[in-house]
C-alpha positions in Angstrom: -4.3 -26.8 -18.6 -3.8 -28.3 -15.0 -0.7 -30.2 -16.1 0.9 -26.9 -17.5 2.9 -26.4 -14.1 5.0 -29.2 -14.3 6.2 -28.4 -18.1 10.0 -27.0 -18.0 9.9 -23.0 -18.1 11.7 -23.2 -21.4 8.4 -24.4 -22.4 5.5 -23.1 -20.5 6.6 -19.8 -20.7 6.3 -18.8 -24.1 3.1 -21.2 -23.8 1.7 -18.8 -21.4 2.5 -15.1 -22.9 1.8 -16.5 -25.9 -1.5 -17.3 -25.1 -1.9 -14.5 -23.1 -1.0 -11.9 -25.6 -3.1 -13.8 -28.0 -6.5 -13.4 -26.0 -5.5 -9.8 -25.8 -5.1 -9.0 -28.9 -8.4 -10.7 -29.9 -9.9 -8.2 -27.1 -8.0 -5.3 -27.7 -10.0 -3.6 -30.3 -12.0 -2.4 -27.0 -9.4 -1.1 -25.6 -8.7 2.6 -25.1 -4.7 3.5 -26.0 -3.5 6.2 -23.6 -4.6 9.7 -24.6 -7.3 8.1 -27.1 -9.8 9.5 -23.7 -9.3 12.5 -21.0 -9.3 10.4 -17.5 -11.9 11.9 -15.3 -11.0 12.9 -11.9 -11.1 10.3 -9.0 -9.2 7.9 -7.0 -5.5 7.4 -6.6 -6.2 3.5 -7.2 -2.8 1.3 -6.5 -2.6 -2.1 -7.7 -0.4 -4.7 -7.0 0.7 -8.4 -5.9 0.1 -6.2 -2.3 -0.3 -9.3 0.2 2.4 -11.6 -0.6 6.1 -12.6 0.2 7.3 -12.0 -3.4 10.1 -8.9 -4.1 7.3 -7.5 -6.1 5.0 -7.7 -3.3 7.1 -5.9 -1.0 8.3 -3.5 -3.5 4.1 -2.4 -4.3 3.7 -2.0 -0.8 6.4 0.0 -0.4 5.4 2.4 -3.1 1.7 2.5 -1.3 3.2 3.3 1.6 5.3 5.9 0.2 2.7 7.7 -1.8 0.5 7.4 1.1 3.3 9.3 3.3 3.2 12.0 0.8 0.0 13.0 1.9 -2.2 10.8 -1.3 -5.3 9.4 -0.5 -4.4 5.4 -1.4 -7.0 2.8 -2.4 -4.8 -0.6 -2.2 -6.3 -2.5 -4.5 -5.1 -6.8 -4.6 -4.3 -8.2 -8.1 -3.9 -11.5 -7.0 -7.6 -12.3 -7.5 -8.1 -10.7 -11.0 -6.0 -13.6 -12.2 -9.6 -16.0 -11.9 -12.0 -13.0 -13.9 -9.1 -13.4 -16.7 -11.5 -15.2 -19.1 -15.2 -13.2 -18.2 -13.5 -9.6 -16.9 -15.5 -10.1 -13.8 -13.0 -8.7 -11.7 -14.1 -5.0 -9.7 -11.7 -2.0 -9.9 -12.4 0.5 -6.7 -14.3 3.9 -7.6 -14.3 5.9 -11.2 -12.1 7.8 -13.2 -8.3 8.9 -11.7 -5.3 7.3 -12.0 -4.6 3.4 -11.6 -1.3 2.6 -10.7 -0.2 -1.3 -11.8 2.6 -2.2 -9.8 3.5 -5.4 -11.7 5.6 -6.2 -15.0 3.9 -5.4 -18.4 2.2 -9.4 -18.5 0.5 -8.8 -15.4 -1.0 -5.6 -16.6 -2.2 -7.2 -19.2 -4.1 -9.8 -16.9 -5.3 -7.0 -14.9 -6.2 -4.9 -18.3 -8.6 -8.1 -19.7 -9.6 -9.2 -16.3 -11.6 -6.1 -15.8 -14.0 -4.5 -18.0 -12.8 -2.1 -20.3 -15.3 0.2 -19.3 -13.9 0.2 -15.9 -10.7 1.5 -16.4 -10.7 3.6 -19.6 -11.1 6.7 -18.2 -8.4 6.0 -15.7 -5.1 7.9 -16.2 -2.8 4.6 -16.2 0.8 4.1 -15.1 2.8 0.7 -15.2 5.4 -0.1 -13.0 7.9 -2.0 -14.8 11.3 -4.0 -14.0 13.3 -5.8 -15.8 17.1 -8.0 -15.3 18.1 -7.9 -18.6 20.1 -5.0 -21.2 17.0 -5.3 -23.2 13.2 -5.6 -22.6 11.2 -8.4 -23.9 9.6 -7.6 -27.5 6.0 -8.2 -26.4 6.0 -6.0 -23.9 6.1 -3.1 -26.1 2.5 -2.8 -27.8 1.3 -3.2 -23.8 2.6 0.0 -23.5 0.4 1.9 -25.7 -2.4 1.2 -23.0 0.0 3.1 -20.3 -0.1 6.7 -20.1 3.3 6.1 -18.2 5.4 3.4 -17.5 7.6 3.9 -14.3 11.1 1.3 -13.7 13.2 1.8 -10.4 16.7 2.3 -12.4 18.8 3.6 -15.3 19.2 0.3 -16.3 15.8 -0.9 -16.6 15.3 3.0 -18.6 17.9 1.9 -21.0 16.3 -2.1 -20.9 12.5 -0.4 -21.9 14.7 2.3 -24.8 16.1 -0.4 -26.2 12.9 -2.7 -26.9 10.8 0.2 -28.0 13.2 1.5 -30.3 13.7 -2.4 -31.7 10.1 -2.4 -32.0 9.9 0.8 -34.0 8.1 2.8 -31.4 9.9 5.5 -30.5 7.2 8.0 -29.6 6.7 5.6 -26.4 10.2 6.2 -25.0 8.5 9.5 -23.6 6.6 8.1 -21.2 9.1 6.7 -19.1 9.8 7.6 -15.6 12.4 6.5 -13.3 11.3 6.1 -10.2 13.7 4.4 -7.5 11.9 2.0 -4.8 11.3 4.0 -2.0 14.1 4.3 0.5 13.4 1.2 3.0 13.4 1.5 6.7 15.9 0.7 8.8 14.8 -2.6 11.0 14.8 -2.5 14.7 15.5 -6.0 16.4 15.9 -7.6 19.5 19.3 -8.9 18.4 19.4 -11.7 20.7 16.3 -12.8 20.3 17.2 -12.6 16.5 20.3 -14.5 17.0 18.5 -17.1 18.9 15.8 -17.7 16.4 18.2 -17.9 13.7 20.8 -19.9 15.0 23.4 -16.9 14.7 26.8 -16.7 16.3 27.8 -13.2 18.1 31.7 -14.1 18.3 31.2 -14.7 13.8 30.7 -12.4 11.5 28.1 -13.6 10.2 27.9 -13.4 6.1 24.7 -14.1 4.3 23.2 -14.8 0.6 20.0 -14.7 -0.4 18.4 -16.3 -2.9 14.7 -17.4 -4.8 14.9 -20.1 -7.1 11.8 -18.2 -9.2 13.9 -15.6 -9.7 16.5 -17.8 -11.2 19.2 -19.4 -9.9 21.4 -18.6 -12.8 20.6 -14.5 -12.2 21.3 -14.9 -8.4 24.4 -16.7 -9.1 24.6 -18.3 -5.4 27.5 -20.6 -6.7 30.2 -17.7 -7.6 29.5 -16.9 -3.5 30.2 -20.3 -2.7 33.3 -20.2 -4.9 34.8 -17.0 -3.6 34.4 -17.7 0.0 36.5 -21.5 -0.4 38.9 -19.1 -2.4 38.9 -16.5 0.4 38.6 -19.7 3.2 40.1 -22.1 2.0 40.1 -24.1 5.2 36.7 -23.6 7.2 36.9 -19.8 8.8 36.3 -19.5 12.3 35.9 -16.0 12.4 33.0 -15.9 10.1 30.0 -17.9 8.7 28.4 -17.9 5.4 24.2 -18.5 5.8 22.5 -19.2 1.8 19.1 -18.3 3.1 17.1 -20.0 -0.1 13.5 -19.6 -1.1 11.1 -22.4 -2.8 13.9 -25.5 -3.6 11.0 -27.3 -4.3 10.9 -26.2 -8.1 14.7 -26.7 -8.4 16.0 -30.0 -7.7 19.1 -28.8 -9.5 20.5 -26.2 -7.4 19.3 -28.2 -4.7 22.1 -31.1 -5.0 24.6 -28.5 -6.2 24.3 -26.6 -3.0 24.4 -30.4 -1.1 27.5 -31.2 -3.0 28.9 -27.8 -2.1 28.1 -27.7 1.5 30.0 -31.3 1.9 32.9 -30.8 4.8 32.2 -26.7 5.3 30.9 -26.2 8.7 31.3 -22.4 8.1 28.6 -22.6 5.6 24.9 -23.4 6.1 21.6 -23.3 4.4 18.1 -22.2 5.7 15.6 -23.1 3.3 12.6 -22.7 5.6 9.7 -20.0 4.4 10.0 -17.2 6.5 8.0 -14.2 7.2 8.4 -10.8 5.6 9.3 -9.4 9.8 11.2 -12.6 10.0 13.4 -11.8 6.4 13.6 -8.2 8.0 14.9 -9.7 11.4 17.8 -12.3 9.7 19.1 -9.6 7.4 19.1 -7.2 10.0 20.9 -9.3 12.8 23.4 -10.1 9.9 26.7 -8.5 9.4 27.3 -8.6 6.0 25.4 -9.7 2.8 26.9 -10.8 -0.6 24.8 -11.0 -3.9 27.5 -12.0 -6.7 24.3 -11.3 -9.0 24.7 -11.4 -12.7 22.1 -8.8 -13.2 19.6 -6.6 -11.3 16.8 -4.3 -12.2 17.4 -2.8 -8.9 18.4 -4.7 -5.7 15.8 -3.8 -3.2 17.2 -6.4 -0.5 20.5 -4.5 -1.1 19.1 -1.7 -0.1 17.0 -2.9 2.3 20.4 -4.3 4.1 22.4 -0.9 3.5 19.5 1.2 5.6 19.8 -1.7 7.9 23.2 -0.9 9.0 24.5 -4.3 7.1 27.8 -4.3 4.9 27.3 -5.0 1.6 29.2 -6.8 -1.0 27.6 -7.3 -4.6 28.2 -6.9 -8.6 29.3 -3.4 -10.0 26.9 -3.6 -12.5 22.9 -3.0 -13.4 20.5 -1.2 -11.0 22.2 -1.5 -7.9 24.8 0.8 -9.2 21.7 3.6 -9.1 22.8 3.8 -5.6 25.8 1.7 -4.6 29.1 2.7 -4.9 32.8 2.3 -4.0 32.2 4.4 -0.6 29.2 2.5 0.3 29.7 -0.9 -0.2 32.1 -3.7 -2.1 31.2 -3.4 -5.6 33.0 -6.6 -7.5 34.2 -6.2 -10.8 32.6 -8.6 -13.4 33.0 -8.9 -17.1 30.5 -9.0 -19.1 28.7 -12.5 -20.9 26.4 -14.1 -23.1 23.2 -13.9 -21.1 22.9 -18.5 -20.8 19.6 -19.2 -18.9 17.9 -22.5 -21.3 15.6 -23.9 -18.0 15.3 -20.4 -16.4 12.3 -17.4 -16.2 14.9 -16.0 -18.5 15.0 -18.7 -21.5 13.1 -16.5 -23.9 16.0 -14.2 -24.5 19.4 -16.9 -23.6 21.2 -16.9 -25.9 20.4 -13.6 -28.2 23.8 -11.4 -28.7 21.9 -8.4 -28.0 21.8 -10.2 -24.4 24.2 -10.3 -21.8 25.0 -10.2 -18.1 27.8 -10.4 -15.8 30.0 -12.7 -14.7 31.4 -11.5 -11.3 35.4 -11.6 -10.7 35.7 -14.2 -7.9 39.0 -13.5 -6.7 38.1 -10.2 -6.0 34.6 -11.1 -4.1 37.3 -13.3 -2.2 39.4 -10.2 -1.1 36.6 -8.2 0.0 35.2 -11.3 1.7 38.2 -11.7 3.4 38.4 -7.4 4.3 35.2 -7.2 5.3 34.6 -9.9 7.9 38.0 -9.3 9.0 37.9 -6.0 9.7 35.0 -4.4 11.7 36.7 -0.5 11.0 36.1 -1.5 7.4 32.3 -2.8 8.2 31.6 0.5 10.1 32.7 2.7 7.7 30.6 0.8 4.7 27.4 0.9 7.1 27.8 4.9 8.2 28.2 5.6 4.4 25.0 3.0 3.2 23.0 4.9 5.6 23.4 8.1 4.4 23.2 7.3 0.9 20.5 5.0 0.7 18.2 7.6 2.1 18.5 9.3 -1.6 16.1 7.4 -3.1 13.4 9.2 -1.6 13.7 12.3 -3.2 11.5 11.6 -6.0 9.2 10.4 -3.5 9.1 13.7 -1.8 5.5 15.5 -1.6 6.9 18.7 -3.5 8.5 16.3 -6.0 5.3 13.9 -6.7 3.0 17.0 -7.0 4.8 17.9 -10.2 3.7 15.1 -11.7 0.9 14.7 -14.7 -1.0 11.9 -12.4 -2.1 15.0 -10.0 -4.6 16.3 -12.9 -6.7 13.5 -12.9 -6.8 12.9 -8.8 -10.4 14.1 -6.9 -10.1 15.0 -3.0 -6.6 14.2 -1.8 -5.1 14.4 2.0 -3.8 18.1 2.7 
């Protein structure tokens, strides 16, 4: 359906799980549940969205890489151009047997399960890697799991998200197979900062404050406008210690937030907005060269750029509340207080579950982003001391990524020849 892309996501998205959950069903009956076969030794085969800019992208080459570090022999395996075999399963899955690890939400496992033969994969020991922003998982994405011998999700609060929809779905037996497994700790960037500063247009006398955010992932979820609103409250005349940069991804799709942020920006020459694509080394250089970076999110399933900044050595200010507070805290960053709403999303990716009461998110206290706004680029004693905590803490979320800890895992059983 070529004009499909320009329907409203209200509308094309139930248009397009539907179908898609559809055509599997009509195809699943060749399908192999998990433990229905033994998996046969072979390949540690890792799929993902592995070449592009998206979070997901980064986050499935971080877990490559990580698994790679632990001594695994990694096949990287693209699932961007499964998506064309979706209708004739003519898509090719690297070697036989061992484990095949889908590093995309439980819809694009399902492309990837129909867009390659059955036969291909069934005696594969399969794990999902899940995320989700909401308290609870959506409903389809339950019977997908029955085709996963585990499904792995980067925080407590995407656990709790998965619990939620299994138990609601009367499956139980599949809350087992969970696994939290944090991204991998990220690596601190090393810049030129000058050259950094030059590129980006970025002040050394400012502290320079920014926000980041990707219409795709929903404007509403991102919440760029309670940032705009605390720093006028903390500012209320332009600052000229201190610059606020929205760095925003794909306007294109969002005409919306793209005349909010216009109207916003009228008469504020401490705020600016870049809206240019940039490159993941580029993304790495402008958070990096930053000093601090706000997310007044109403929900995350984990935060990676937040962590990516706190290894950075950038301070961080963002919600108290869903994944990032796996690893945030009161010593290592500004957590805001928020209280908790009805989750309201009608034109968003999340417009399948607005407005259900088992549903909610946060709504971020902006007075209080406002006073640590205000601390933070203020003070650099207060930065400092946020940034020397971050850095130790952040590197925590490698344990489970450890070689002693990943070789106690069920995967190992079904692996052939791996690295010493």
């Amino acid at each position: 359906m070529p004009g499909l892309r320009y329907l409203p996501l209200r509308y094309r998205l139930p248009l397009i799980h539907g179908g898609l959950n559809l055509l599997a069903h009509s195809r699943s009956n060749r399908w192999k549940k998990a433990g229905a076969v033994t998996p046969k030794p072979g390949p540690l085969v890792v799929s993902g969205f592995l070449t592009e800019t998206l979070g997901i992208g980064r986050a499935g080459r971080m877990t490559a890489q990580a698994l790679k570090t632990a001594g695994f022999a990694v096949v990287e395996h693209d699932l961007r151009p499964a998506f064309k075999h979706l209708l004739f399963q003519g898509a090719k899955l690297p070697g036989e047997g061992g484990v095949w690890l889908i590093h995309a939400n439980a819809p694009e496992c399902l492309v990837a399960f129909m867009a390659h033969s059955p036969e291909t994969w069934t005696h594969r020991y399969r794990i999902g890697y899940w995320a989700w922003e909401t308290p609870k998982a959506p409903a389809d994405w339950v019977w997908i799991a029955d085709y996963l011998h585990e499904v792995w999700v980067p925080s407590r609060f995407v656990h709790d998200a998965m619990v939620k929809a299994f138990i609601a779905g009367g499956r139980d037996d599949l809350v087992p197979r969970l696994r939290i497994m944090p991204h991998p700790a990220p690596q601190s960037v090393a810049i030129r900062y000058s050259d950094a500063q030059q590129k980006f247009g970025l002040d050394p006398d400012l502290c320079e404050v920014l926000c980041l955010f990707d219409t795709k992932s929903g404007a509403m979820r991102k919440n760029p406008w309670s940032v705009l609103e605390a720093w006028r409250e903390a500012f209320p005349e332009p600052a000229d210690h201190a610059r606020l940069t929205l760095k925003v991804s794909d306007m294109s799709g969002d005409r919306e937030s793209e005349h909010r942020l216009t109207r916003a920006l009228a008469m504020r020459p401490d705020i600016r907005v870049l809206t240019e694509r940039l490159s993941d080394a580029d993304m790495d250089a402008l958070l990096a060269a930053s000093d601090v970076l706000i997310s007044l999110h109403r929900s995350e399933g984990f935060g990676l750029t937040l962590a990516e900044a706190m290894a950075s050595g950038v301070a961080v200010i963002a919600t108290g509340w869903s994944g990032n507070i796996d690893f945030m805290n009161d010593r290592n960053s500004r957590l805001i207080p928020a209280r908790m709403i009805a989750l309201h999303d009608p034109d968003g990716p999340y417009c399948q579950v607005s407005g259900r009461p088992d549903q909610i998110w946060a709504e971020p206290d902006i007075s209080a982003a406002a006073v640590a706004l205000r601390d933070v680029t203020m003070d650099a004693v207060v930065r400092r001391d946020l940034i020397v905590a971050a850095q130790s803490d952040v590197r925590a979320l490698d344990k489970p990524w450890q070689p002693e800890a990943l070789r106690t895992l069920a995967f190992n059983l079904y692996l052939g020849a791996r690295k010493s």
